[in-house]
C-alpha positions in Angstrom: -6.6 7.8 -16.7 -3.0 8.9 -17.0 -1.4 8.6 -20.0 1.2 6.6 -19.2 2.1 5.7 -15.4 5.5 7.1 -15.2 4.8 10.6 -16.3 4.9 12.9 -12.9 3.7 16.3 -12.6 4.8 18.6 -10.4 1.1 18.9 -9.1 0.4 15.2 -8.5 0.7 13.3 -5.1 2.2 9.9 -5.0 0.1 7.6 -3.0 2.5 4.0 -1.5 -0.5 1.4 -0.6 0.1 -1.9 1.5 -1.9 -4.7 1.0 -4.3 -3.9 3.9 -5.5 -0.7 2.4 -4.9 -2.3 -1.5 -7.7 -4.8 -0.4 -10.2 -2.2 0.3 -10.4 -1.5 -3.5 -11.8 -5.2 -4.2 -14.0 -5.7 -1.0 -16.3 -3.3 0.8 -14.9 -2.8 4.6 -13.9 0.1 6.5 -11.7 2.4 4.7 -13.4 1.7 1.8 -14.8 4.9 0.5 -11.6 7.0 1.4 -9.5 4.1 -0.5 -11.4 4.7 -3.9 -11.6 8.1 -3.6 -7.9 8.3 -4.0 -8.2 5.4 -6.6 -10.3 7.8 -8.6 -7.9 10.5 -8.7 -6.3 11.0 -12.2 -3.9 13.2 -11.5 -2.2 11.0 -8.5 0.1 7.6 -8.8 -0.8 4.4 -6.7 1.9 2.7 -6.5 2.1 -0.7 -4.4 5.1 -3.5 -3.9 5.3 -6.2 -6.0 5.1 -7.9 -2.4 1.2 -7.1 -2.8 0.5 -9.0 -5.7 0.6 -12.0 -3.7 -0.4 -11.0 -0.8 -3.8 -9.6 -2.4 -4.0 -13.7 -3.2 -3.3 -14.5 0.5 -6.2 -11.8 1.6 -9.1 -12.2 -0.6 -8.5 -16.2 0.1 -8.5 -16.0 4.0 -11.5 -13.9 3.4 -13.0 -16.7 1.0 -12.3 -18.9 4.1 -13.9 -16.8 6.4 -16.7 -16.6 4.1 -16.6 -12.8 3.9 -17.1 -13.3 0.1 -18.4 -15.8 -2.3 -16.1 -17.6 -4.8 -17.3 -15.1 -7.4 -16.4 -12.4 -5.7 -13.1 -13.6 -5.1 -12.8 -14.5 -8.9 -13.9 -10.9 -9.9 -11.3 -9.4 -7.6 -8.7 -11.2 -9.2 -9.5 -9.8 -12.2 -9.9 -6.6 -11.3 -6.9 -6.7 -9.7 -5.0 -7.8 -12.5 -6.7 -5.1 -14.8 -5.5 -2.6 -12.4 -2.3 -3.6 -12.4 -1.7 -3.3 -15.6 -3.6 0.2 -16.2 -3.7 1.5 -12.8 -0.8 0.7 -10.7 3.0 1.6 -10.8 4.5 -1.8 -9.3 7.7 -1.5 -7.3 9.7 -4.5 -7.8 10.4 -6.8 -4.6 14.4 -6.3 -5.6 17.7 -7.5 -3.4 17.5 -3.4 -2.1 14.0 -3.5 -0.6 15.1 -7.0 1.3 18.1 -5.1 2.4 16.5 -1.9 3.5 13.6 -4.0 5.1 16.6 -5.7 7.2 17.7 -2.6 8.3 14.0 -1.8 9.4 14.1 -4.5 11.4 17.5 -4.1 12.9 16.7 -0.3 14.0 13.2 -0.9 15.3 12.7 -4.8 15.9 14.1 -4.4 19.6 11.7 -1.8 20.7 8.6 -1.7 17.9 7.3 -4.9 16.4 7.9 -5.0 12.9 6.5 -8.3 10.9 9.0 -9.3 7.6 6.3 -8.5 5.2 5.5 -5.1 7.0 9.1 -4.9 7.0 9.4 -5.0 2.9 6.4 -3.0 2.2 7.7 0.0 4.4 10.7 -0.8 3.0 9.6 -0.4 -0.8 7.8 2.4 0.4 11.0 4.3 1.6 12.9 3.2 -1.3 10.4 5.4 -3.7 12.1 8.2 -5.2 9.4 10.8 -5.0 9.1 13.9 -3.2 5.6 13.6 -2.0 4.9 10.1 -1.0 1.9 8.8 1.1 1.9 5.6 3.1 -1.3 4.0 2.9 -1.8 1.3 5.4 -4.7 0.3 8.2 -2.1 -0.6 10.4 -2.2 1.3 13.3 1.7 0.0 14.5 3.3 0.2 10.4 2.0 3.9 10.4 4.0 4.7 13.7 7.1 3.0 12.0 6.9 5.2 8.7 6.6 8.5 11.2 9.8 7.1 12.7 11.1 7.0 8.8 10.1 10.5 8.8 7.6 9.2 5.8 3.6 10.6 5.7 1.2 7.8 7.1 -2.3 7.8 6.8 -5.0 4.9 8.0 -8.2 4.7 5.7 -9.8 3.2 8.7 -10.0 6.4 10.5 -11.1 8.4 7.6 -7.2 9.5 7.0 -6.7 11.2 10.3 -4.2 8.9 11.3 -1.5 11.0 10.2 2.0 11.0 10.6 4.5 13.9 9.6 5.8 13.7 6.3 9.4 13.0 4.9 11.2 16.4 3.7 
């Protein structure tokens, strides 16, 4: 594990992950394997939008519902979560810059590209990272073709990673 989780190196990659691929970390579905290999990385960042930590709550619920998992699991995702989130994770605040930027999103694609208000605000937290080499990790096929369009790296875990888009310079 990193030291601390704002030291960069010039070497490491900075990975952005929306909820749908964040998910994959606490239940076994497609994409799983690719998402913890990149958990596993020391040397990378993970970082995801404050946005997620409530969304992760909205997820492993619906999948309570769906009874895709038991209660326990649930439970131990929770707090698994919550221990990666304090060792693991950088968390991006949900801030009055990533609403406005997320706005923008909307305004410049919404006409032609359908763009939901939470994708809007994790693209837009994405975008709003100041790193050099930043990664959006999402299994949504549409959200990937938006951050190409925002000239940011996309990649699907769903397809192993070959969903890639071209990445920001």
């Amino acid at each position: 594990m990193k030291s601390s989780q704002n030291e960069k190196t010039e070497y490491e990659q900075n990975y952005f992950f929306d909820t749908s691929a964040l998910i994959k970390l606490y239940h076994h579905e497609e994409g799983t394997e690719w998402v913890d290999r990149i958990f596993d990385q020391e040397i990378c960042s993970i970082i995801i939008s404050e946005l997620a930590t409530i969304e992760i709550y909205s997820g492993l619920a619906r999948k309570l519902r769906m009874q895709e998992i038991t209660k326990q699991a649930k439970h131990e995702a929770i707090e698994n979560f919550h221990k990666d989130c304090k060792m693991r994770f950088i968390i991006a605040p949900l801030s009055g810059m990533v609403v406005r930027k997320a706005r923008g999103l909307i305004k410049a694609h919404g006409d032609t590209k359908r763009i939901r208000t939470l994708d809007a605000l994790q693209l837009a937290s994405c975008l709003l990272e100041k790193h050099e080499r930043i990664v959006f990790v999402c299994a949504d096929k549409n959200l990937i073709q938006l951050a190409k369009l925002e000239a940011v790296t996309g990649i699907n875990p769903e397809v192993g990673g070959s969903q890639k888009t071209s990445s920001r310079n």
